[in-house]
C-alpha positions as CSV (number, residue, x, y, z in Angstrom):
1,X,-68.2,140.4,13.9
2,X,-69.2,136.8,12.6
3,X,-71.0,135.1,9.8
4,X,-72.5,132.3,9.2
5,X,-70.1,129.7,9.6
6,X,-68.4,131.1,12.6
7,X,-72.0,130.2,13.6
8,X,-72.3,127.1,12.3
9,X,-69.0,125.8,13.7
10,X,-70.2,127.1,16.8
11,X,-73.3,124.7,16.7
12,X,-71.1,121.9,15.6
13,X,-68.9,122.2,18.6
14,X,-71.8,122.5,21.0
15,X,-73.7,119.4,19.4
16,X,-70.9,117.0,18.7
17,X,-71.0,115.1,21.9
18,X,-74.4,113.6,20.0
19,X,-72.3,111.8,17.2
20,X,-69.7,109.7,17.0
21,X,-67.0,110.3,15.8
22,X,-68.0,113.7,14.6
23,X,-71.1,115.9,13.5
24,X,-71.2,115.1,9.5
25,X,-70.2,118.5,7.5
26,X,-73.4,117.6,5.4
27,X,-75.0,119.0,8.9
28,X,-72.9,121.7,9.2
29,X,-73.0,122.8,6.3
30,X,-77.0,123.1,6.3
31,X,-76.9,124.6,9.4
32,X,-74.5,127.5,8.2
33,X,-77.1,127.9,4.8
34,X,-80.1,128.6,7.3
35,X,-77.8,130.8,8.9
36,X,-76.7,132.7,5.6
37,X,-80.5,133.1,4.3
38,X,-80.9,134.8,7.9
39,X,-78.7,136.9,7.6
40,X,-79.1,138.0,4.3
41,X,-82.8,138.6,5.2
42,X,-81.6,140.9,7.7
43,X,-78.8,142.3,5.7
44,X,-79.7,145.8,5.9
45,X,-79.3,145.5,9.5
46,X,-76.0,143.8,9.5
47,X,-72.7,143.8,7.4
48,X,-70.0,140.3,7.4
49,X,-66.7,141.8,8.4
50,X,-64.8,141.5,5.1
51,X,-61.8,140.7,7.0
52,X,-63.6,136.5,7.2
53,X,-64.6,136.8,3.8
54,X,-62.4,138.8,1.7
55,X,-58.5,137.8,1.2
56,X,-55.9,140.2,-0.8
57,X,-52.4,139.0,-2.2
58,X,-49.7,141.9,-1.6
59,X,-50.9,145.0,-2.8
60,X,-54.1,143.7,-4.4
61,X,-57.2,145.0,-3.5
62,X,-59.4,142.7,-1.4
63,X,-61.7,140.3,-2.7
64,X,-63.9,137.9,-1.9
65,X,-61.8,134.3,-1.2
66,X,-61.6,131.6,-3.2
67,X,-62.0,128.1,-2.1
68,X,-58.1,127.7,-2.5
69,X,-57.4,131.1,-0.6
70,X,-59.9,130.2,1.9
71,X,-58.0,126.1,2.5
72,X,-54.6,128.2,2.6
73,X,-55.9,130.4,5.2
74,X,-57.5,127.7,7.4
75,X,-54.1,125.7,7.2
76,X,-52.3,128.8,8.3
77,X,-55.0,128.9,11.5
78,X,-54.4,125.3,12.5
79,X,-50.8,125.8,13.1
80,X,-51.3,128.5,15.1
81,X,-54.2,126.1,17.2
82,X,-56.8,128.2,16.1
83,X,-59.3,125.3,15.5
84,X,-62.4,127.3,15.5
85,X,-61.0,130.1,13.0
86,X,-59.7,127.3,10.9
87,X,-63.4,125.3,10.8
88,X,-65.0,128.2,9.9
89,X,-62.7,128.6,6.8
90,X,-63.3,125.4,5.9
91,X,-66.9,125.6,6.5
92,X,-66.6,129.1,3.9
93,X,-64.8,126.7,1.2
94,X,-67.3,123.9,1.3
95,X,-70.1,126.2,0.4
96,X,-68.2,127.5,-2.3
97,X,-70.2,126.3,-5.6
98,X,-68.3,124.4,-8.2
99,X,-65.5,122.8,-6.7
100,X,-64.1,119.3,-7.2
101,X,-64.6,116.1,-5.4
102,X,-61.1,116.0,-4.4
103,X,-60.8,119.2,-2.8
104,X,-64.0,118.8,-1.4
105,X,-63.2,115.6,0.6
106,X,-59.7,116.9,1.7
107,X,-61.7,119.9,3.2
108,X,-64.0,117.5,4.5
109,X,-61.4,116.1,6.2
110,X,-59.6,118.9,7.4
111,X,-62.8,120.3,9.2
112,X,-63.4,116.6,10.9
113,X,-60.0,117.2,12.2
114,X,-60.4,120.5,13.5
115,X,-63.8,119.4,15.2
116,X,-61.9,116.8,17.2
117,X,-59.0,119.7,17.8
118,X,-61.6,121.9,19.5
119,X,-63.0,119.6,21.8
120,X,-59.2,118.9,22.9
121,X,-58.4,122.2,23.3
122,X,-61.8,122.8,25.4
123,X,-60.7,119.9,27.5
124,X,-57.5,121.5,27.9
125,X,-58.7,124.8,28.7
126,X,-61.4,123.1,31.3
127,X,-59.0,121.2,33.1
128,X,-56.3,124.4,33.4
129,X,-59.6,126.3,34.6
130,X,-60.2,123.9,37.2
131,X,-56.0,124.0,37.9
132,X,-56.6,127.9,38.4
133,X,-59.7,127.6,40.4
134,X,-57.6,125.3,42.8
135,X,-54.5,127.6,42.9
136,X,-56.9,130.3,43.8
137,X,-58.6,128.8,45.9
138,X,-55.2,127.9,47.4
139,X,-53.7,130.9,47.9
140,X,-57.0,132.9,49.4
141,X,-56.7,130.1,52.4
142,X,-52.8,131.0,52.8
143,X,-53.9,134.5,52.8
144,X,-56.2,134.3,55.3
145,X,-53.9,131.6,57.1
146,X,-51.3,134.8,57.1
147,X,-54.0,137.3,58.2
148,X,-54.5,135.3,61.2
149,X,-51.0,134.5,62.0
150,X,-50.5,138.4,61.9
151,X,-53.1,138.4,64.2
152,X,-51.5,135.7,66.4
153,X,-48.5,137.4,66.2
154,X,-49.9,140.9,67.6
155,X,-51.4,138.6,70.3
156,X,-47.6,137.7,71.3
157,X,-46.7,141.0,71.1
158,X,-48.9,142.5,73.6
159,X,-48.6,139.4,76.1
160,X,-44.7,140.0,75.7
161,X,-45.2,143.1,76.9
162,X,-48.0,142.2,79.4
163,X,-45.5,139.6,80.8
164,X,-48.8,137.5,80.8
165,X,-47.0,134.4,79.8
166,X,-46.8,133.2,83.3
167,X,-50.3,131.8,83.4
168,X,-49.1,129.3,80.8
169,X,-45.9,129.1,82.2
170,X,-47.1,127.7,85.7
171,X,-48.5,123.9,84.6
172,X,-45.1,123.3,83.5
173,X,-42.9,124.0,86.7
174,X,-46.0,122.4,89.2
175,X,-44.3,119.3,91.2
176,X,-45.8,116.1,91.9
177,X,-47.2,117.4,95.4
178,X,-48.9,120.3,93.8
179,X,-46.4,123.2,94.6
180,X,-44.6,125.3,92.1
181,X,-41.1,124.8,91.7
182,X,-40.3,128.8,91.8
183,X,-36.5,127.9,89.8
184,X,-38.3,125.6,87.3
185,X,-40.8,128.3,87.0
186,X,-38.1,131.1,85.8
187,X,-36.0,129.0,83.9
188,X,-39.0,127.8,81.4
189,X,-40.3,131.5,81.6
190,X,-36.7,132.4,80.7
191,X,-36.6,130.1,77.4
192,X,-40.3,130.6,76.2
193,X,-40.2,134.5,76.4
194,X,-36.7,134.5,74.3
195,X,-38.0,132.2,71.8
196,X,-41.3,134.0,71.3
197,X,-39.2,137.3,71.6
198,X,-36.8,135.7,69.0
199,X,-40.0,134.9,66.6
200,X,-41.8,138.4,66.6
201,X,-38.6,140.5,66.6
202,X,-38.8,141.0,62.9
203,X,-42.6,141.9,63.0
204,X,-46.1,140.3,63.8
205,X,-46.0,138.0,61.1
206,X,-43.4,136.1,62.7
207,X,-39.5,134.9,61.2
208,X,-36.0,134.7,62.8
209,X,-36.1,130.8,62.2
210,X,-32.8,130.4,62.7
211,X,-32.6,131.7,65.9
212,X,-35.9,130.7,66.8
213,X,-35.8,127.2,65.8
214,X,-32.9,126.9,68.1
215,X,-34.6,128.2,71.1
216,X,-37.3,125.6,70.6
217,X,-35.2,122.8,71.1
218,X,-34.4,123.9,74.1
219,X,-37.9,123.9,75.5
220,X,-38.7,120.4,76.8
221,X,-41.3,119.2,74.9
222,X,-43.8,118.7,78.5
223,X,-43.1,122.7,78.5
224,X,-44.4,123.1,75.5
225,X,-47.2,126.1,75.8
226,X,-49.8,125.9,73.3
227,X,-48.1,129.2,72.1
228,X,-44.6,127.7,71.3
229,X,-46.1,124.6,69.5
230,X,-47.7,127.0,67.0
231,X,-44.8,128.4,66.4
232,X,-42.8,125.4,66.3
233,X,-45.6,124.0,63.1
234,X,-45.6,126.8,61.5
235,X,-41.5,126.8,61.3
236,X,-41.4,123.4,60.7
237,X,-43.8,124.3,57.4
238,X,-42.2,127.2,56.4
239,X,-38.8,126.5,56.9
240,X,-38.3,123.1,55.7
241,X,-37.0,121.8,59.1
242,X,-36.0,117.9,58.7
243,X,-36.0,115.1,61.5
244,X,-33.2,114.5,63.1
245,X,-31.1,111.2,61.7
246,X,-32.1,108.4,63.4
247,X,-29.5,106.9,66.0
248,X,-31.4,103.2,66.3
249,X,-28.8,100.7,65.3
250,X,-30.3,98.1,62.8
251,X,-30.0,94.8,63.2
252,X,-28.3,94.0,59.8
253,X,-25.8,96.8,61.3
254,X,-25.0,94.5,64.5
255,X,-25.0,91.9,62.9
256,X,-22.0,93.3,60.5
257,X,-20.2,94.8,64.1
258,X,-20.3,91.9,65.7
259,X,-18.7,90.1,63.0
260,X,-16.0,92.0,62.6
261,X,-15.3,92.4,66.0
262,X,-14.8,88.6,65.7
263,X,-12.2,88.5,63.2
């Protein structure tokens, strides 16, 4: 349930982008009095939760809050970063009749600062929103990415067992006169059917990196089918396979060698 000044916080949040730095509480205020004489036309239709309006101290029975209780109780809300609980509080003390000037600009105050609280925490909330949104998004495509590498996987599978790999196999033991080099030919056949073997043999989805990634290197990369190189980027994503170390002697590194080959 709500009252009034849940409302009228509500409307203060929603319409303080139009003043800087904040809505005035004068505003608030009379927009949370046009809210109460609504209600209380419509009272016999609606009841305020006493739990917003009523406060108890230990075994007391409830009654309706004081300014004081209803400060306290606001306080106790900010700490726990409940901006909007606290404002309305506030909101419920400021209507209070007969309070000092004091109190009435440290309340004032206090609901200024949990205005600018709320629209922090809405930013926050928005951008983690958008954060989640882009996770999501995120992992649907590596779901689907997997669905069709299942699929891709299935498709080795039944050419393993087809011993349809040949077709690919053929470009890459042809000769420079056109013929087929018939020992080429089984040797590459040889080391693309274990690798693929090696990559399906725990399931569709493909694994055995160890093993597999080995095999790969010992396909020369013109052998490559279009096959192996899929498997080859997807290990190299998956399995955090690094570049080999770089062998080029720099020049600063001669330089030192031939130096002390001098001395």
């Amino acid at each position: 349930g709500e009252d009034a000044t849940i409302g009228a916080f509500r409307f203060a949040e929603i319409y303080s982008s139009q003043y800087t730095p904040n809505i005035p509480a004068g505003a608030v205020l009379d927009v949370a009095r046009e809210l109460q004489q609504h209600m209380e036309e419509e009272g016999q239709r609606y009841t305020v939760p006493k739990d917003l309006t009523h406060c108890s101290s230990g075994e007391k029975k409830r009654r309706p809050c004081s300014a004081g209780k209803l400060w306290k109780r606001a306080e106790e809300m900010r700490k726990e970063d409940m901006h909007d609980s606290a404002g309305a509080d506030l909101i419920r003390a400021l209507l209070k009749s007969g309070i000092e000037v004091d109190f009435r600009e440290k309340c004032e105050r206090s609901l200024n600062w949990a205005f600018g609280s709320i629209r922090r925490q809405r930013e926050r909330e928005r951008r983690e929103a958008e954060e989640e949104a882009k996770l999501e998004k995120r992992r649907a495509e590596e779901r689907e990415a997997k669905a069709d590498f299942v699929k891709f996987g299935t498709q080795l599978q039944e050419k393993l067992a087809s011993g349809s790999f040949a077709s690919s196999v053929g470009e890459a033991a042809v000769d420079a006169d056109g013929s087929v080099d018939a020992e080429r030919f089984e040797e590459v056949s040889a080391l693309i059917g274990a690798a693929v073997q090696s990559f399906v043999a725990t399931g569709p989805h493909g694994g055995n990196w160890s093993e597999t990634l080995q095999l790969l290197k010992k396909i020369s990369p013109s052998d490559k089918t279009v096959d192996i190189l899929l498997i080859e980027a997807r290990g190299v994503r998956h399995h955090d396979v690094s570049p080999p170390p770089c062998t080029v002697e720099t020049e600063h590194a001669k330089i030192n060698r031939t130096h002390n080959n001098q001395r």
